[in-house]
N, C-alpha and C positions, 0 to 999 in steps of 0.2 A: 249550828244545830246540835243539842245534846240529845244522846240518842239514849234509850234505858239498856242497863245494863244487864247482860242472861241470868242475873240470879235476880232481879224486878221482873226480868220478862215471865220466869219459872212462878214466880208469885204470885204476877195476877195470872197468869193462865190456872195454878190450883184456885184460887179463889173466883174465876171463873166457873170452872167444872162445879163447883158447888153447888151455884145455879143454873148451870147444866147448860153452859155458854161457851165456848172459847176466846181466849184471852181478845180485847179489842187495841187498837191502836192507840198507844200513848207515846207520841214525840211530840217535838219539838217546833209543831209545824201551826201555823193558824191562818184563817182564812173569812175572808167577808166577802155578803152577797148580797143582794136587794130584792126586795118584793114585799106585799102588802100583806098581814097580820090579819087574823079570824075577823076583827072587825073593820078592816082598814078596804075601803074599795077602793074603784078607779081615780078617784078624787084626790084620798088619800096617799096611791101609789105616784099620782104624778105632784103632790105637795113635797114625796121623799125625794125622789130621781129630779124633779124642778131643773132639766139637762146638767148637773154636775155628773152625774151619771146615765149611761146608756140605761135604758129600761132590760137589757142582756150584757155582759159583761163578763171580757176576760179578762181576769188582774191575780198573774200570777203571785207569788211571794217573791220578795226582796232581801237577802239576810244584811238587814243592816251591822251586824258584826262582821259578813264580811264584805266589805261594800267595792272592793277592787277599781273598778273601772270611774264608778259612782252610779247615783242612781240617773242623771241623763244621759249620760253614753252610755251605758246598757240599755236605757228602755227605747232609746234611738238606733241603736245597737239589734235590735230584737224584736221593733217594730211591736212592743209590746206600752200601749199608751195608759193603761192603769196599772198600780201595783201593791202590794201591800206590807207594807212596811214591816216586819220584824225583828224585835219584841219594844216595846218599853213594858219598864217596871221598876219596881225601889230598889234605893240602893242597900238598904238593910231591912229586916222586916221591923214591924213597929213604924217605919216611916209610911207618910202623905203624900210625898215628893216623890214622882214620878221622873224620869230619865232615860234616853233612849240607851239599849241596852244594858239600862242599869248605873250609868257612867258616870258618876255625879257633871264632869267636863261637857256632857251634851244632856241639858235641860230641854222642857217644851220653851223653844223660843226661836226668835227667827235666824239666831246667829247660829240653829242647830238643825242644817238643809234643809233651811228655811229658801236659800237661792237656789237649789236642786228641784224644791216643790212647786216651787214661783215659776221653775222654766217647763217643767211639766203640762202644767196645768195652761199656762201660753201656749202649750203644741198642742192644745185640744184634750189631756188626759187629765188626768188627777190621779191622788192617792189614799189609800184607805191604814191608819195607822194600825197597828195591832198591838195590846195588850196582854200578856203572861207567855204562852211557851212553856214547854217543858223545862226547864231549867229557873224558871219565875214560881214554876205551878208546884214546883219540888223543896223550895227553898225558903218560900215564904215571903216571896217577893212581888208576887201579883198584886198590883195595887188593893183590889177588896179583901184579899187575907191579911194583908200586912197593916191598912189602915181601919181602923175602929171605929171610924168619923164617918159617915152616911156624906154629909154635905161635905167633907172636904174632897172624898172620891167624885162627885159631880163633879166640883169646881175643877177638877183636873181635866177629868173630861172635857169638861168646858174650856175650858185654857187650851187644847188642841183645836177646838172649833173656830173657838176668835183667834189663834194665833196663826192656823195654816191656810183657815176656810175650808174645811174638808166636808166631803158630806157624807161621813160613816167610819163610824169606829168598832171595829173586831176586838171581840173577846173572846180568846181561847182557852179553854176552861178543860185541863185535863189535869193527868197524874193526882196527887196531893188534894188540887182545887176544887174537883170533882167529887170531892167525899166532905169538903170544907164547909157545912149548912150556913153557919155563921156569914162566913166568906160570899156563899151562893148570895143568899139575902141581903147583904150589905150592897150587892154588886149589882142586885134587880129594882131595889132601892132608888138607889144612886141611876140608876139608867131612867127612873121614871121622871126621877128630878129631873133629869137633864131635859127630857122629852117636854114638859110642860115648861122647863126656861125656855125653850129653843121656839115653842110654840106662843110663847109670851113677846119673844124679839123677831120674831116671823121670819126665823130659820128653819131648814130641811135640816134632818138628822138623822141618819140611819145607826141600829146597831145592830149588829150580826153575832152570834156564835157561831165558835166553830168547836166542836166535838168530836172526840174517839167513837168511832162505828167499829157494831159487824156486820156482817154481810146480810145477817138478818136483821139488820136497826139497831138503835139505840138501845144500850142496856140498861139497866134500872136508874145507876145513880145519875147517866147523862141525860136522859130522860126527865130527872126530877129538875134537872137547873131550869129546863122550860115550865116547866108545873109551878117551879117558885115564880117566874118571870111574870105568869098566867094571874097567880095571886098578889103581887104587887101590882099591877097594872103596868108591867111594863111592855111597852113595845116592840116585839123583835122582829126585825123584819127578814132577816135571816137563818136559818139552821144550816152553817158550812158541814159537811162532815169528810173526814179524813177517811178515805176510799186506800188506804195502804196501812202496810204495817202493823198487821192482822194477827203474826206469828201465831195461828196455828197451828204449823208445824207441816204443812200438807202443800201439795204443788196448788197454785191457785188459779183462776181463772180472774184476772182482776176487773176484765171489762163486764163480765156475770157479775163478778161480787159489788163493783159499782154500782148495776143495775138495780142488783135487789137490795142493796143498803137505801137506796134513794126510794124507790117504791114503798119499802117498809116504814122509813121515814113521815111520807106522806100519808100513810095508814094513820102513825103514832099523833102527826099535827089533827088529823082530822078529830083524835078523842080528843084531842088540846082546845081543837077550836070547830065543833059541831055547828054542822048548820052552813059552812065554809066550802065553796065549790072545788071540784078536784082541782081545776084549772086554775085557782086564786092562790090551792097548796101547794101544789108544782111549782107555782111562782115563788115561795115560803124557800127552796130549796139551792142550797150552794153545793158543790162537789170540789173536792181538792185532789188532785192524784200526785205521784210521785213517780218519775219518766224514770223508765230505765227500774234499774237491781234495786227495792229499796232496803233498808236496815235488816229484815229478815235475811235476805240471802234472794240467789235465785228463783228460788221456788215462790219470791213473788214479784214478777216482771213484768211493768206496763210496758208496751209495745207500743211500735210507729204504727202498726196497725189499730193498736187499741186504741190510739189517739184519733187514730180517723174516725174508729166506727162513734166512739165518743162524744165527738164533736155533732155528729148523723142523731145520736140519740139524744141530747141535751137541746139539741132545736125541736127535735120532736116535741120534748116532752114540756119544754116552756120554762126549763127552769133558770132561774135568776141570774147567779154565778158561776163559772167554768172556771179555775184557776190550777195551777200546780205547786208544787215546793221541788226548786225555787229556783228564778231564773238565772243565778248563778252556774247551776248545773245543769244545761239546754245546750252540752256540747258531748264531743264523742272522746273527749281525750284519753278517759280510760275505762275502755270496755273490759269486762267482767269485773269491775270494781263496785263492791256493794257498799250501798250509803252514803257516798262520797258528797260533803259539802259541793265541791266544784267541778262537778262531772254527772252523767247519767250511768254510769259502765255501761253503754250500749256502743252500737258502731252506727254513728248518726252526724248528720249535719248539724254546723252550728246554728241552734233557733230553731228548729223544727217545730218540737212541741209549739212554742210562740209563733210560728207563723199559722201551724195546724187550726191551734184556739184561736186565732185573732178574728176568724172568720166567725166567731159565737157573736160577737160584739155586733151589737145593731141598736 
């Protein structure tokens, strides 16, 4: 996970204040969720989920850069049965060719945990790939910044679909990407294609963003990748948003600022998609948290408690995906350590958080 550094942090937080916002979360982190689109009903929602997916679902993040154990001993490990895979992207920009983290060595194919996804999905789970990250979003490696080709970025898409059978692909669309209009359009483009191929060979296909919040919603320019999405006709059946890493500067309340990120959200999809019942936007809605210390510092720490009440408020409210970043870090090995790849810094059992969310999954 690359995390931004305090003199990026210093920059959007000024260019925040300008709009008279405080700085939002830009890492390393992405996240997919499931639910039915302004015009997508009952019909529709069960042509996506078609049981590859629960119709609720918790699938934390996976860092396939660091994959230690692998991905089925950890998610057997962790009783965690979906997951979301962490990053693919190009290897230089200008390229079409997509590779799990960037690697030219691990292409989309089945020789690249192709038998990790196979065993998975045999245990009842599945996996949802992810697309850019902080480090993709900053370098020009995100597959729709770096390719120029509309239909070459579907075909890739596509090439995960027939190669793993997955039923949903995340794209997280921060730092650099987020202000990318070119990039944005190429990438809502390419999702529409993909959607009318998929509906042409009478596959399920989910796509989800996931996006930097603040605690009061999305801010303008993450805002607008849904607006292009709206005008291309592309279908999203997700809005993940990253509930950490907020760096305001100020002690936070993270299980509040989840709350009202996600509400406000639902406000923003309803001008997206008028006419749309609360309960069909709610479903529209992913959340992603980060356990434990995350990147700021103390002053913003999800709690064992927060995960409970969390867990209490995500069944209330109906919505889609529950996840975290990332289950690598779902242990207590070093408390008061902030941001740590493979740890929470909290004083916790191992899995917690994953045993906490496994109960969203229905």
């Amino acid at each position: 996970m690359k995390r931004r550094t305090p003199i990026l942090a210093a920059l959007v937080a000024a260019s925040a204040t300008i709009i008279g916002l405080t700085a939002p979360n830009v890492l390393a982190v992405s996240g997919a969720s499931g639910a039915a689109t302004g015009n997508a009903g009952a019909g529709a929602a069960k042509q996506f989920f078609g049981g590859s997916l629960p119709r609720q679902v918790f699938a934390p993040y996976f860092e396939m850069y660091n994959p230690e154990a692998g991905l089925t001993t950890l998610s057997h490990q962790s009783g965690a049965k979906y997951l979301v895979l962490a990053f693919l992207q190009t290897a230089q920009p200008g390229s079409c060719t997509a590779y799990w983290n960037g690697d030219p060595t691990q292409p989309i194919s089945p020789a690249s945990y192709g038998s990790d996804i196979a065993a998975i999905q045999a245990a009842g789970g599945n996996v949802v790939p992810s697309f850019g990250g902080y480090s993709a979003d900053t370098t020009g490696t995100e597959i729709a910044d770096s390719c120029t080709n509309v239909p070459a970025i579907a075909q890739v898409y596509e090439s995960l679909i027939t190669t793993y059978n997955i039923p949903r692909i995340d794209l997280d669309v921060e730092g650099d990407s987020v202000n990318n209009a070119a990039g944005i359009d190429r990438r809502n483009k390419a999702i529409a294609l993909v959607e009318a191929w998929a509906k042409a060979h009478h596959r399920g296909i989910q796509f989800s963003y996931t996006l930097p919040t603040f605690p009061t919603g999305l801010p303008p320019a993450e805002l607008s990748v849904l607006q292009n999405a709206v005008a291309n006709g592309a279908k999203v059946s997700v809005v993940n948003i990253m509930t950490f890493d907020y760096y305001i500067g100020t002690t936070q309340d993270m299980l509040a600022d989840t709350e009202s990120a996600a509400s406000a959200l639902v406000s923003q999809l309803g001008s997206l998609y008028p006419g749309v019942p609360a309960a069909r936007l709610w479903h529209m809605v992913g959340v992603t948290e980060m356990p434990g210390i995350d990147d700021f510092g103390t002053a913003e720490t999800y709690t064992k408690a927060d995960a409970v009440a969390t867990l209490k408020w995500a069944l209330s409210k109906g919505i889609s995906t529950l996840s975290f970043w990332a289950l690598q870090r779902d242990n207590g090995s070093c408390p008061g350590t902030k941001g740590a790849d493979s740890c929470s810094g909290l004083n916790q059992p191992a899995w917690f958080f994953s045993h906490v969310f496994e109960g969203f999954t229905r």
